[in-house]
C-alpha positions in Angstrom: 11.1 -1.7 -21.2 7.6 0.0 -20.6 8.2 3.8 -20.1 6.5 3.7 -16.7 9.1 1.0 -15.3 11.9 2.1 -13.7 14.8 0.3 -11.6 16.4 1.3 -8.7 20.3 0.6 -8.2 19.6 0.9 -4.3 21.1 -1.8 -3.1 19.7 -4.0 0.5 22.8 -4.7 2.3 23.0 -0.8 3.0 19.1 -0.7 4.1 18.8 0.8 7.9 15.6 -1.1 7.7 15.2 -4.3 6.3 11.9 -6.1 7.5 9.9 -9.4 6.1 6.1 -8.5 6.7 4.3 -12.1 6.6 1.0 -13.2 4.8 -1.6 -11.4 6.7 0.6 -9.6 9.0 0.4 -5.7 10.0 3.9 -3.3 9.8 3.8 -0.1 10.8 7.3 1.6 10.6 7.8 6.0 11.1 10.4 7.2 7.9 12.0 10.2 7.8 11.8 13.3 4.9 14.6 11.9 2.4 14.4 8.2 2.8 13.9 5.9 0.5 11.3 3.1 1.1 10.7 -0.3 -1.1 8.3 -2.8 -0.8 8.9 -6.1 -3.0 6.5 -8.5 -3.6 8.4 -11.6 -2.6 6.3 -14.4 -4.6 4.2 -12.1 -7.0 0.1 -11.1 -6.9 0.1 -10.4 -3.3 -1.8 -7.0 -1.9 -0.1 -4.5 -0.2 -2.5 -2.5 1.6 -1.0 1.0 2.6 -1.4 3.7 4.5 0.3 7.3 5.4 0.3 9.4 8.1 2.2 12.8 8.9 4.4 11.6 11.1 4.0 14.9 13.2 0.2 15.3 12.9 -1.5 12.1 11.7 -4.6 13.3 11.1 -3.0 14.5 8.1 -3.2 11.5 6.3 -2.7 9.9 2.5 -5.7 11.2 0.5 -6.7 9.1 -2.7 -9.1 12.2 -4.0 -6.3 14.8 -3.9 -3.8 11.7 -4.9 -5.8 11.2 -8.5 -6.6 14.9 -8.6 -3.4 15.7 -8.9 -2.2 12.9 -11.0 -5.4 12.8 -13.3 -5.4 9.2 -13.1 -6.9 6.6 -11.5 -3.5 4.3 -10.9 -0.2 4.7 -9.4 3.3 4.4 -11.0 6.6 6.0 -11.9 6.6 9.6 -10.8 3.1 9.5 -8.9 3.0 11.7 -6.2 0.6 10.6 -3.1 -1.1 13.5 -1.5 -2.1 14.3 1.5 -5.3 15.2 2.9 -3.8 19.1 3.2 -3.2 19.2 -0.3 0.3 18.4 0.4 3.2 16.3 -1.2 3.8 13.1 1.1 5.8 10.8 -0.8 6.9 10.3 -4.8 7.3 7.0 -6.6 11.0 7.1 -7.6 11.2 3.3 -8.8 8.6 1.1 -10.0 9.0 -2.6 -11.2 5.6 -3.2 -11.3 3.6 -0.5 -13.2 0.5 0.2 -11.9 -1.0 0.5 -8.6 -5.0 0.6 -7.3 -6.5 3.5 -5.6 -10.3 2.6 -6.1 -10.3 -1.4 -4.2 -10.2 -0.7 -0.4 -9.3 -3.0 2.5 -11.2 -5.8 3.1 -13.0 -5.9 6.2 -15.3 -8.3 8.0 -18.2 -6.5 6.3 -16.8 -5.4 2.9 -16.4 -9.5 3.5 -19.9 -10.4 4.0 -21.6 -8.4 1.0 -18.9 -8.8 -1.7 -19.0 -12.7 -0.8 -21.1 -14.6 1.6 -21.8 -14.6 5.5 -19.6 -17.2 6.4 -17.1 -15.3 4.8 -17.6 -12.4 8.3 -15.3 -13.8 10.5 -12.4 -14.1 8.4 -9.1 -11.9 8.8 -9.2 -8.9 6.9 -7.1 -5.9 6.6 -9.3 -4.0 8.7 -8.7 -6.4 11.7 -4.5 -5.8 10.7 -4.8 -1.7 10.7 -6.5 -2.4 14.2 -4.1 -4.4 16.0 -1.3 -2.8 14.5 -2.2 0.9 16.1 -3.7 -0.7 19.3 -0.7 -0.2 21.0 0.9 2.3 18.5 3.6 5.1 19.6 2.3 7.4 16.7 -0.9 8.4 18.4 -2.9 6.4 15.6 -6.6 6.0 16.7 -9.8 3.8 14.5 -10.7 7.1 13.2 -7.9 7.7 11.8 -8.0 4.8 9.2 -8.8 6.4 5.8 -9.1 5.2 2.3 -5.8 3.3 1.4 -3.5 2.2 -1.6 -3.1 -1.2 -2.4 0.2 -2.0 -4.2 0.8 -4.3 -6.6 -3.4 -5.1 -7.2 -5.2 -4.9 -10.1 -8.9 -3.3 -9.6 -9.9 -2.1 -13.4 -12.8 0.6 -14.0 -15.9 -0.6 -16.4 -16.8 1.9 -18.6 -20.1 1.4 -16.2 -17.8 3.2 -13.8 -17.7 -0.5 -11.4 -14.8 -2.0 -10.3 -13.9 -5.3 -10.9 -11.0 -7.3 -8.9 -8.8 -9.7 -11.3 -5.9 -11.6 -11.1 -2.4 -9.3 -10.1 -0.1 -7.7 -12.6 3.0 -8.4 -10.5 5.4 -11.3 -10.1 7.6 -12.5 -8.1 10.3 -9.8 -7.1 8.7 -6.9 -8.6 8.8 -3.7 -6.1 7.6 0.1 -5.8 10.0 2.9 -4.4 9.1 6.0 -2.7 10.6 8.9 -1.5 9.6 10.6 1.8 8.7 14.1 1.3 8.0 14.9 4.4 8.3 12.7 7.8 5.7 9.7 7.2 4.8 6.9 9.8 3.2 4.1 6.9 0.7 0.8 7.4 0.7 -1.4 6.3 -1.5 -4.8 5.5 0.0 -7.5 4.0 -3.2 -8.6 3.3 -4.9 -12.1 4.2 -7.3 -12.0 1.2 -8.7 -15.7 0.4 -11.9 -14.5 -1.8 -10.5 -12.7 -4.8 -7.8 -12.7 -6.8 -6.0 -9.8 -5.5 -3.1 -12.5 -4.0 -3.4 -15.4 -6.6 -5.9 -16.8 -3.8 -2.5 -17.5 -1.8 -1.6 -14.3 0.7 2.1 -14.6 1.0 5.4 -12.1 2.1 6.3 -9.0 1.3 10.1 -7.0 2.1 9.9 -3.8 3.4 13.2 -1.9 3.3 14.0 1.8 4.0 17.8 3.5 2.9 18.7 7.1 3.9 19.1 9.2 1.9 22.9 9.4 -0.3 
């Protein structure tokens, strides 16, 4: 086994939360310091595109600078600790299946859309549109400013040693899932994102499981 793989013996009958987010579908769910949350990628190579928020002041937020500043690297995995824009522990990777996590790729949005690929490409659903409807009506006091630079699980964006990025196909599978631990009260976003251009979800978007224990 890789040293940066690392099961979990959690097990999802005794989840308090225990959610299927579809292809292309938003979640937005608040957990609490302590708790343990899971994503699994049902059918393999799909994007997870995720965001955190204090749950008690959201514009403190998940902050990919301070994140690989304080990892000195560039990818998520066992024992990563995701910062927040304070400078502050938000949550700690705990189990990892996977292995490695992007930073550095974004969310697609209707424009990232249009340049990366063609015009026709604009009025396609992107994760964008997802983080908007999901905080339209959100009881966390989430507004459009508030959407920052996210993580997407499970992708695979590599760095050129010309310092580009380049998107290639997933180094998930089916079943593989990330664990984190809340330090400190979170609300988190997600996009299970709709991507049809790259291969970020095998060009086939498809479900992930969100589920959330409390702590033993």
């Amino acid at each position: 086994m890789s040293a940066n793989l690392h099961f979990s013996d959690l097990d999802p009958a005794q989840a308090v939360v225990d959610a299927i987010v579809p292809a292309g579908e938003p979640w937005l769910q608040k957990i609490a310091k302590g708790q343990i949350f899971r994503i699994v990628d049902l059918e393999g190579n799909q994007a997870v595109d995720t965001l955190f928020f204090n749950a008690d002041d959201p514009e403190e937020h998940y902050s990919l600078t301070h994140t690989i500043q304080a990892q000195g690297a560039l990818y998520l995995s066992l024992g990563s600790v995701l910062m927040s824009s304070e400078g502050r522990p938000m949550l700690t990777i705990v189990a990892d299946t996977c292995g490695r996590h992007d930073t550095l790729g974004g969310a697609c949005s209707c424009e990232s859309n249009t340049v990366r690929y063609a015009l026709e490409k604009r009025a396609m659903h992107s994760c964008r549109d997802s983080f908007m409807a999901a905080i339209a009506n959100s009881p966390y006091g989430l507004h459009k400013r508030d959407i920052a630079s996210n993580i997407n699980f499970f992708m695979n964006v590599p760095v050129t040693p010309e310092g580009g990025l380049t998107f290639e196909d997933g180094v998930s599978a089916p079943g593989k899932y990330v664990e984190m631990r809340a330090e400190m009260d979170v609300v988190v976003l997600i996009s299970n994102c709709p991507q049809l251009n790259n291969p970020c979800n095998a060009y086939n978007p498809t479900p992930v499981r969100c589920l959330v224990w409390n702590p033993a």
